[in-house]
RONU-699698 format. One record per residue (C-alpha): residue in one letter; z, x, y. Coordinates in pm, whole numbers, padded with zeros to 5 digits, always signed. Each point is the difference from the previous one (the first is absolute). Example, Ala and Ser with C-alpha at 12.3 -4.5 7.8 and 13.67 -1.06 7.14 Angstrom:
REM RONU-699698
a+00780+01230-00450/s-00066+00137+00344/
//
This chain:
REM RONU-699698
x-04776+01158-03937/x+00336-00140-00029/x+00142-00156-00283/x+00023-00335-00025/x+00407-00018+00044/x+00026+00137+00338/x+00065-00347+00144/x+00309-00007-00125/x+00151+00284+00201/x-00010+00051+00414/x-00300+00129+00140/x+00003+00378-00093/x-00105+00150+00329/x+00263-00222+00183/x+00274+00121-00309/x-00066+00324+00047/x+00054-00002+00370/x+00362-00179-00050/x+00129+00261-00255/x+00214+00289+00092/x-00105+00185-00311/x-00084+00330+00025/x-00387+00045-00162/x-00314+00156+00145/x-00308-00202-00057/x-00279+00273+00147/x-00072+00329-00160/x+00246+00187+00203/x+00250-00041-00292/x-00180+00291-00157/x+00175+00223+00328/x+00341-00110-00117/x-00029-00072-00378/x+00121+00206-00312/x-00268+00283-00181/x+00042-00228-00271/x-00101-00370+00194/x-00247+00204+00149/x-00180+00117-00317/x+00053-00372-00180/x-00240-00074+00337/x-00215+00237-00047/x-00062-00026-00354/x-00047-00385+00088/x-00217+00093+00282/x-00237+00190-00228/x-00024-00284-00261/x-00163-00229+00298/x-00344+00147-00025/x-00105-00160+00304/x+00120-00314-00088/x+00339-00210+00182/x+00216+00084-00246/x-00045+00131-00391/x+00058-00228-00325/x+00318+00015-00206/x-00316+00228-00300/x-00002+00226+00285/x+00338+00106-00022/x+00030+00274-00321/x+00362+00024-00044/x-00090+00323-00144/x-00103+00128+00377/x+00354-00090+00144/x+00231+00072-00280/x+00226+00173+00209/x+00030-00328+00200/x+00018-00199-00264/x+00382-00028-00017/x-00003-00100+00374/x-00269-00294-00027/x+00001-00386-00012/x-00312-00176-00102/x+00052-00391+00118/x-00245-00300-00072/x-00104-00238+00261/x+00027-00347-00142/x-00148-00330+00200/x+00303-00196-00046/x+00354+00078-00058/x+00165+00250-00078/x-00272+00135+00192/x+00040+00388-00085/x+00099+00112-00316/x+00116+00365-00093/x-00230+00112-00317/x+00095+00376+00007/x+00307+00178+00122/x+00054+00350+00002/x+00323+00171-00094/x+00138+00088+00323/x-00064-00372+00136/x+00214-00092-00277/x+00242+00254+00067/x-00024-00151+00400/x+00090-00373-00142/x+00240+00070-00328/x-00227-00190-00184/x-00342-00011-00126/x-00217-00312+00170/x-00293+00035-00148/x-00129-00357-00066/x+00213-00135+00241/x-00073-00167+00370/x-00006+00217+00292/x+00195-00242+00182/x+00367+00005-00210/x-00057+00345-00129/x-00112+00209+00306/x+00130+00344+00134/x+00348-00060+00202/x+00064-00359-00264/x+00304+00209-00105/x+00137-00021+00379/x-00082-00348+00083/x-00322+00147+00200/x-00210-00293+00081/x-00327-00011-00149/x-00163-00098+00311/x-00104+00337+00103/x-00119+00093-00318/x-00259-00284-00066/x-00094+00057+00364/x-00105+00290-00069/x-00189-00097-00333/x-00140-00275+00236/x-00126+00297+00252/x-00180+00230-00280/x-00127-00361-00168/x-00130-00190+00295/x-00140+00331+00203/x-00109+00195-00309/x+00153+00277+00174/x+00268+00292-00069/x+00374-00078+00127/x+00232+00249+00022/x+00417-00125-00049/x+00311+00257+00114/x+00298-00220-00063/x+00252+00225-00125/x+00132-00183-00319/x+00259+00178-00217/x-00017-00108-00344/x+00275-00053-00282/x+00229+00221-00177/x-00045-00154-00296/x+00201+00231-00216/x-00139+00082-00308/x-00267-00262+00000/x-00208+00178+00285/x-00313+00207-00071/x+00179+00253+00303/x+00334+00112-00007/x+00203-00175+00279/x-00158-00210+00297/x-00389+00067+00121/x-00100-00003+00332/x-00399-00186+00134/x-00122+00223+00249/x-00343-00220+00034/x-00206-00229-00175/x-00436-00049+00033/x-00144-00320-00113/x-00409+00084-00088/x-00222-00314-00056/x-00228-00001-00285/x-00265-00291-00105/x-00207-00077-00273/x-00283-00166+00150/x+00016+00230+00388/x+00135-00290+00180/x+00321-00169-00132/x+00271+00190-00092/x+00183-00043-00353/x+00204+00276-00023/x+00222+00199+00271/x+00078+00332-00120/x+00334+00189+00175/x+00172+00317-00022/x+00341+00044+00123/x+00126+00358+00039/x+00357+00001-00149/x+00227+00297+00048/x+00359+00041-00173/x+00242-00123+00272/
//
């Protein structure tokens, strides 16, 4: 089930064969992924139960709290802003310079503090949305040095990022969970 604001982007199967960005949309990422994307999967994987994809009550933050620092948790709206960051871990702050917790995807994305479009980005929201389905990112993005405002001293480096689905009723997904291994530059 899609949400309701898909008509107001491209066709995502026809987007997704026009980009250029590097992302892996099958399971194979888990071949060329971090120990670390690969556990956030698995730990995901387990919280299923059989089902498409687990609710955001699946999710103990108590399980993962070695991740922690390295996950988003986004909502999926029906109408504009359309996805909405509700919990950002440390090191994704570190990544931006600032904390965008509350904040639209679309102006306050990975790569906003180098004029990266935001195209790619809600494409791939748009993949793990509309397909329910894991998508693996591996744009290298090197975040700012941000002095002594940054969680991390001097710039941090994304070495990949794994949007997860989850749903509260099994079909429509409200919530896209991510976790973006970030390395010191």
């Amino acid at each position: 089930m899609a949400p309701m604001w898909t008509g107001d982007f491209p066709p995502l199967d026809g987007a997704l064969e026009n980009s250029g960005h590097p992302r892996i949309v099958t399971l194979e990422f888990l071949d060329v992924c971090s120990p670390r994307i690969r556990r956030f999967y698995s730990y995901w994987e387990s919280r299923r139960n059989g089902r498409l994809m687990p609710t955001r009550g699946d999710i103990n933050p108590a399980d993962i709290a070695d991740l922690l620092p390295y996950i988003v948790l986004t909502e999926v709206l029906n109408e504009a802003p359309y996805l909405i960051y509700r919990l950002v871990g440390t090191k994704q702050v570190a990544m931006r310079g600032r904390d965008p917790t509350g904040m639209p995807v679309i102006s306050n994305h990975l790569g906003h503090h180098i004029a990266f479009a935001p195209d790619e980005i809600i494409l791939n929201y748009r993949f793990a949305i509309e397909k329910r389905q894991p998508i693996y990112d591996y744009y290298p993005l090197t975040g700012p040095d941000t002095g002594d405002t940054s969680f991390e001293a001097g710039p941090v480096k994304e070495i990949g990022t794994l949007l997860l689905p989850l749903s509260a009723d099994g079909e429509r997904v409200n919530m896209v969970i991510c976790c973006t291994d970030i390395r010191n530059a």
